[in-house]
C-alpha positions, 0 to 999 in steps of 0.5 A, spaced: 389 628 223 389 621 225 383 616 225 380 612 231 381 605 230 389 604 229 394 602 234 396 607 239 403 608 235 400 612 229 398 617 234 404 617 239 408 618 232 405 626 232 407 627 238 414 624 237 414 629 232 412 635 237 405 635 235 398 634 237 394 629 234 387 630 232 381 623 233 377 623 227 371 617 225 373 611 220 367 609 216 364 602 214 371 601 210 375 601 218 379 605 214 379 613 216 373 617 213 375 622 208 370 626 211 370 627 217 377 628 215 375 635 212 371 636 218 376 636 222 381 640 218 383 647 223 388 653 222 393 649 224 392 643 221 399 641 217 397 633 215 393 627 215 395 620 217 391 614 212 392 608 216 391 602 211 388 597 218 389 590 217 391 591 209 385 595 208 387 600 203 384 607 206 380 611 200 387 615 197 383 618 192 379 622 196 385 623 202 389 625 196 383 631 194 382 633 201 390 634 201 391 637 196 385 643 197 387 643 204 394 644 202 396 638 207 402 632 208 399 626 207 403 620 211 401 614 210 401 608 216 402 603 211 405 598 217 399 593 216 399 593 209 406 591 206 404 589 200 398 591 198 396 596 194 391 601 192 387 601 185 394 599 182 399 604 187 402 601 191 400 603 199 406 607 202 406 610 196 401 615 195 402 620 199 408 625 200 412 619 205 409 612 208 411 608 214 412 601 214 412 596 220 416 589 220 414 586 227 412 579 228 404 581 226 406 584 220 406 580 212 413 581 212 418 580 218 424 581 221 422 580 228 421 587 229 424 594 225 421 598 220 423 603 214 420 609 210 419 611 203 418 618 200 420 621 193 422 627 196 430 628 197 429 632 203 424 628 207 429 622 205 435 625 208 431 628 214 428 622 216 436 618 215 439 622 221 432 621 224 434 613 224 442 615 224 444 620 228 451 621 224 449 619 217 450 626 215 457 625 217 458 619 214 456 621 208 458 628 207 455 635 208 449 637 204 450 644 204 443 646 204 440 641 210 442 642 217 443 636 222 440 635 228 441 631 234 436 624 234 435 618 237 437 613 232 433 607 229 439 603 226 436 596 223 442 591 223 444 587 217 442 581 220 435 584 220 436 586 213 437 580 210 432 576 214 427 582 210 430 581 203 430 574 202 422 574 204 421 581 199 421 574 194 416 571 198 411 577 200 407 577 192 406 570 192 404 571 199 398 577 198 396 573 192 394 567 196 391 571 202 386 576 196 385 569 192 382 566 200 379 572 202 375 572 195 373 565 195 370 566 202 366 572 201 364 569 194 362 563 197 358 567 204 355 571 200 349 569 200 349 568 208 345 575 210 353 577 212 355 584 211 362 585 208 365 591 210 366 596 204 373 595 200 376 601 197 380 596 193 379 589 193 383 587 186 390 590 190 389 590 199 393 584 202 387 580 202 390 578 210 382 579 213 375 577 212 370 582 215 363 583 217 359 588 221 353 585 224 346 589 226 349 588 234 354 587 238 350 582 241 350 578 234 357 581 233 359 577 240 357 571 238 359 570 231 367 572 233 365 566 238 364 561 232 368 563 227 374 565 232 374 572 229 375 577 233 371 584 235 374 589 232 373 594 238 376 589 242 383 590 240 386 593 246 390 599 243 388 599 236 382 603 239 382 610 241 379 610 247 386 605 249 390 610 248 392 612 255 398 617 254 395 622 248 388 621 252 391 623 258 396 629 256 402 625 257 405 627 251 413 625 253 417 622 259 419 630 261 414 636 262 418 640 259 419 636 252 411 634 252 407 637 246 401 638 250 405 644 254 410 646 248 407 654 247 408 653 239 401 649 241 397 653 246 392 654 241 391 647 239 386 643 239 387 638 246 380 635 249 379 628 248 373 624 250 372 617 250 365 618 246 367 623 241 368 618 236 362 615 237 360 613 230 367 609 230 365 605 237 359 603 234 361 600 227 368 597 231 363 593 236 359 590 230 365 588 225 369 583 226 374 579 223 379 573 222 385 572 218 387 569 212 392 565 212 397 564 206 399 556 207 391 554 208 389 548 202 384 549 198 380 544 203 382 548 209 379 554 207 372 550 205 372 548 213 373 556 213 366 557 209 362 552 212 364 555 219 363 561 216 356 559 214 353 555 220 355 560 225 352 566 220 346 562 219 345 560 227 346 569 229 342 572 224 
């Protein structure tokens, strides 16, 4: 299960995997709705996949709840969400593994690569000869684990110190970006704007400010005035964008794609680009802009007046 509005990679993964991934509603904390989680659970369901968007924390406690009544795997897309944290658990975390992006549009960055974390040995070294292919030879044969042939993703040395010198940097950089975050919603409160629900707001990332409007109209002319962006606007991130898992083409072989394999005949496989129209609707009204960690305290008063001015004048 994987929600409506995340970039088209969350749902590429599962199908990567062998799998099929189900579409299901967020919610008005952009994040995956719990419920329509549960809703969506079939007798074939094996995991969820929360997906912290925009370092906004999904709601894990009641994900982890689903999961566990429902025996599911929880793997979370903590690939905008380096750094955050959810009611003190950091994101990544919580579930049974988590995912972790460092392309250049993430908190950390080594140009691009990315890294995973379980607390499971066996997912651990599974997913190690998923990204080397010769691991289990270079280190020994573990009697009880079989190997298998993988692509690989090495990441290279330079790449790793790139990422350790900016581990130092990251809590000092989350810590700017919520303190800029809480000043503006604080000093915008009373502008008729509707901020989006927080699952955590004490630990996210703090990376974006956003708001639904009561239109996509006013939605439209706010992000004009703010430099924000429509969140229904951002290409793949939406799943209508999501062109090979819409259409069927699910690898570069007939043979080797998810959506023929017999193992999934009776997997659910029709997708509409209405079937979420509930996503749709919320992503048209929201919108959002970064926060950003070398702002001044006067830069981020320009903000608020921007902010101010432009919400009065499209409400």
């Amino acid at each position: 299960i994987v929600p409506a509005c995340t970039y088209m990679a969350t749902a590429v993964s599962v199908l990567a995997a062998g799998a099929i991934p189900i579409i299901v509603d967020i919610d008005d904390t952009i994040t995956i709705d719990p419920k329509a989680c549960e809703a969506a659970i079939g007798t074939r369901t094996k995991a969820v996949i929360p997906v912290h968007m925009w370092g906004l924390p999904c709601d894990m406690s009641a994900i982890m709840k689903v999961a566990k009544k429902h025996k599911l795997l929880v793997v979370e897309d903590a690939c905008q969400g380096v750094g955050g944290a959810y009611k003190g658990r950091m994101l990544g975390t919580i579930g049974h593994a988590g995912a972790y992006s460092f392309n250049y549009y993430k908190n950390i960055t080594a140009g691009e690569g990315g890294a995973f974390a379980t607390n499971d040995k066996r997912v651990y070294e599974r997913g190690s000869i998923m990204i080397d292919c010769f691991r289990f030879y270079w280190d020994g044969r573990d009697p009880y684990l079989e190997p298998f042939a993988a692509n690989g993703a090495r990441a290279s040395e330079i790449a790793g110190a790139v990422l350790n010198v900016q581990l130092g940097r990251l809590p000092g950089l989350i810590k700017t970006m919520r303190a800029q975050k809480k000043r503006i919603l604080a000093e915008t409160a009373d502008t008729g704007l509707t901020p989006i629900r927080a699952n955590s707001l004490d630990w996210e990332c703090g990376s974006n400010v956003m708001s639904t409007l009561p239109t996509a109209a006013q939605a439209d002319a706010f992000a004009k005035k703010v430099g924000g962006t429509v969140t229904s606007k951002t290409g793949r991130h939406v799943y209508t964008e999501w062109d090979q898992v819409l259409g069927h083409k699910g690898a570069h072989h007939p043979a080797l794609d998810p959506f023929n394999l017999k193992e999934n005949k009776n997997c659910r496989k029709k997708y509409t680009k209405d079937m979420c129209a509930k996503s749709l609707d919320i992503l048209s009204r929201t919108v959002f802009f970064g926060t950003k960690p070398l702002s001044n305290a006067s830069a981020v008063s320009a903000v608020i007046k921007k902010v101010t001015k432009a919400a009065r004048e499209v409400l």
